[in-house]
Steps between C-alpha positions, in 0.01 A plus 500: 500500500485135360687511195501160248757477219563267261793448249684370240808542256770296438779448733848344580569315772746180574404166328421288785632207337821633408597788752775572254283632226274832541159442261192681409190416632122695446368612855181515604309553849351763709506613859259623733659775718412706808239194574513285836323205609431188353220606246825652331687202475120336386464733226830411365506164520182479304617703267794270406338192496174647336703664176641132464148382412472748205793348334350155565752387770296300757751252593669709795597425865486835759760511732515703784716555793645754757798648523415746786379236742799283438734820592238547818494146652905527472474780776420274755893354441636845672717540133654766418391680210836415301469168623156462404578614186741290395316174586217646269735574261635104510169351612524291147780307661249361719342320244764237493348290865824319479750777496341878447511530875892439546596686213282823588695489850825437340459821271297681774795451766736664268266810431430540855869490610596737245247758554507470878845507510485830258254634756648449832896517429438747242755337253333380172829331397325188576500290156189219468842236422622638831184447705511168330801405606400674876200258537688215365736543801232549708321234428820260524489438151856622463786547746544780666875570338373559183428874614765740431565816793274727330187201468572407883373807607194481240463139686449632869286770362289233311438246804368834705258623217384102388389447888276843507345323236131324579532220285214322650263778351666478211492149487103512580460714177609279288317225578194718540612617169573177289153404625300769394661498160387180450151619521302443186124403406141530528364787724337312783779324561768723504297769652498259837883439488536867488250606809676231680818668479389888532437427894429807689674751246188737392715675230528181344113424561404824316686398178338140539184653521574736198610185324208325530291793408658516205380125423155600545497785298659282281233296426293821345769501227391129401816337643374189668688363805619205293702739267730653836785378645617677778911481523600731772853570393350585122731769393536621150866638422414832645631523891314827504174314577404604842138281547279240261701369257345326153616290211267337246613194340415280191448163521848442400600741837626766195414826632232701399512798746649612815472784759371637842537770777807716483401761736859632500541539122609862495693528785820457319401744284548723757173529686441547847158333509322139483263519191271197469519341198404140300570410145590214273725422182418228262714287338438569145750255355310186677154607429597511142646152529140365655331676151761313274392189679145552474528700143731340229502814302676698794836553390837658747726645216896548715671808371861420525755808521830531632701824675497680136169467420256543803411829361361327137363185713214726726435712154407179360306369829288794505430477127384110569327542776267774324457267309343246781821246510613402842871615439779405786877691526733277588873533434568111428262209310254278668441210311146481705327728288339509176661716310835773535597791340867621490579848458766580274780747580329785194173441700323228274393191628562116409212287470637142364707611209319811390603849612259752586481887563273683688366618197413179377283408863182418267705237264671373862140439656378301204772297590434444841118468449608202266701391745247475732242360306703230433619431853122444611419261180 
C-alpha cells in the first residue's frame, strides 16, 4: 500500500560551509513511498512549493533535473559500471570547459590502472603514486630509468592493460558529458536539446516522457512554466537519487528545498527489493532567513557550546524553542547573526555580561524580547 510520511526533529549533520564543524539543524520533509509514476513525483513537488506560500515565500525558482537519464544516455559509451561511476562521481570537474576534461582523465587513468591492474594480475600492491609514476613513463613524460626492477615489471604490465582500454568511448563520454551538464533553462528549450540527444534509446524516451508528464501535472499545482528550469544534471547531495531530481531556490539561489526519486533507499538496509519511493527535505535554516528579510521582528538566536557543554546547550535549545525562538547549535560564533548565547561550563548561559540559569529562562527572554524590539526600531 501507498504509504506518505512526513517528519521532523532536530538533527546533526556536517556544516556545509565548514566541513570541519558538525552543527544542528531542524529537519523537515516527507516522502511518498511504495508510489510510481510521475503523479508521485507531482504530488510532491506541489507539496513543497505549495507549503512555501503559507509562510509567504513567493519569490522561488523550481529546479528540476534527472539523474537517471543522465546515468542512461551514458550506456550508449559501452562503460563499465566502475568506470561509469567514477566519471559521475567527478562529473563536477567538467564544469571547468578549459581544463575539467584533462584533469578527469588524468585522475581517471590512475583509477583505472590501479583497479585493472588489481583485477587482472591479481596484485593490489599497486599504489595511485605508482600508477602515477607508470603513466608518466608511459606517456614519455619521464624516462624510462626512473623505474626501479620491481616498477619495470609494473611498467610492461601497465602498457598491456592501458591498450585494452577504449579510450575513444571514454573520450566520447566526456564530451557528451561536459555538454549535458551545461544544460540549464526554460523547458521548451532544453526539452529539444534533450530529444535531440536521446536518439533511438526508448529507455531513455520513457523517462523523457515521464519528465514531461510531470510538467503537466505540474501545472495543476499552480507552478507556471515560467517558474521551472529544467537542469538535467540537478542533483541534491544525495547520490541515492535514482530518477527526477528537484531543488527550489530563492531569488538569491539560497535553497529552500530539495529531493526526488530514490527508488533504492532501503537496499542498504539490507533489502532485497526495489520499493518506489519520492520525498523532499526543506531547508529550514534558509526559509527562516527569507522571513527575517520580509519580517524585521524574526530573530535567529546562536547557542554557542563547546565539547563540555553540549549536554546544557540542547537543554537550553529545547527550552527556547518552546518558547517560539529560532535557536541554532553551533560549536563556534558567527558574527552574521543577531544575537549568541554562550553556555557556561555549570550550564548557565552568557548573554552580554549577564549570566543566566535555566531557572531564570523568563528573566533571560525579557532580555531577548528587548533585544529584539530594539533591533527592529
Amino acid at each position: 500500500d501507498t504509504v506518505r510520511w512526513q517528519f521532523s526533529g532536530p538533527v546533526f549533520q556536517v556544516d556545509p560551509q565548514n566541513p570541519n564543524l558538525v552543527h544542528q539543524h531542524f529537519s523537515v520533509g516527507a516522502e511518498l513511498i511504495a508510489m510510481s509514476g510521475p503523479s508521485a513525483e507531482a504530488e510532491v513537488i506541489g507539496m513543497a512549493t505549495q507549503s512555501l506560500a503559507t509562510q509567504n515565500i513567493d519569490n522561488w525558482t523550481l529546479v528540476i533535473g534527472h539523474p537517471g537519464l543522465t546515468q542512461q544516455l551514458l550506456t550508449q559509451f559501452n562503460l563499465s559500471e566502475q568506470t561509469q561511476r567514477f566519471i559521475l562521481d567527478h562529473r563536477w570537474l567538467l564544469k571547468d570547459t578549459l581544463q575539467g576534461k584533462k584533469q578527469l582523465r588524468q585522475r581517471l587513468d590512475q583509477y583505472l590502472l590501479c583497479e585493472r591492474y588489481a583485477q587482472e594480475i591479481g596484485d593490489a600492491t599497486l599504489t595511485p603514486a605508482d600508477a602515477q609514476h607508470l603513466l608518466n613513463v608511459i606517456r614519455g613524460n619521464v624516462p624510462l630509468n626512473t623505474l626501479t626492477s620491481q616498477n619495470f615489471s609494473h611498467y610492461l604490465q601497465a602498457e598491456r592493460i592501458l591498450q585494452s582500454i577504449r579510450w575513444d568511448h571514454i573520450d566520447a563520454a566526456l564530451d557528451f558529458l561536459q555538454t549535458w551538464l551545461l544544460l540549464s533553462g526554460p523547458t521548451y528549450n532544453v526539452l529539444s536539446t534533450i530529444e535531440n540527444a536521446i536518439g533511438d534509446d526508448d529507455v531513455a524516451w520513457q523517462m523523457c516522457d515521464d519528465w514531461k508528464t510531470v510538467l503537466s501535472l505540474l501545472e495543476a499545482f499552480a507552478i507556471p512554466d515560467n517558474r521551472i528550469r529544467l537542469q538535467p544534471d540537478c542533483t541534491p547531495t544525495d547520490n541515492a537519487y535514482t530518477g527526477i531530481v528537484f531543488e527550489v531556490r530563492a531569488e538569491d539561489n539560497s535553497l529552500l528545498a530539495s529531493g526526488g526519486r530514490h527508488n533504492e533507499l532501503i537496499r542498504p538496509a539490507g533489502s532485497a527489493q526495489t520499493i518506489p519511493a519520492v520525498g523532499f527535505i526543506y531547508n529550514i535554516e534558509s526559509i527562516e532567513r527569507q522571513q527575517t528579510n520580509e519580517s524585521p521582528g524574526a530573530c535567529n538566536i546562536n547557542l554557542i557550546f563547546s565539547r563540555n557543554t553540549n549536554t546544557a546547550a540542547v537543554r537550553w535549545a529545547q527550552a527556547l524553542r518552546q518558547r517560539m525562538f529560532t535557536v541554532t547549535l553551533v560549536n563556534m560564533v558567527n558574527l552574521k547573526e543577531r544575537i549568541s548565547l554562550f553556555v557556561q561550563d555549570d550550564g548557565s548561559v552568557q548573554l552580554g555580561q549577564q549570566i543566566y540559569s535555566i531557572e531564570q529562562l523568563d528573566l533571560l527572554l525579557i532580555t531577548l524580547e528587548g533585544l529584539i524590539e530594539h533591533d527592529t526600531q
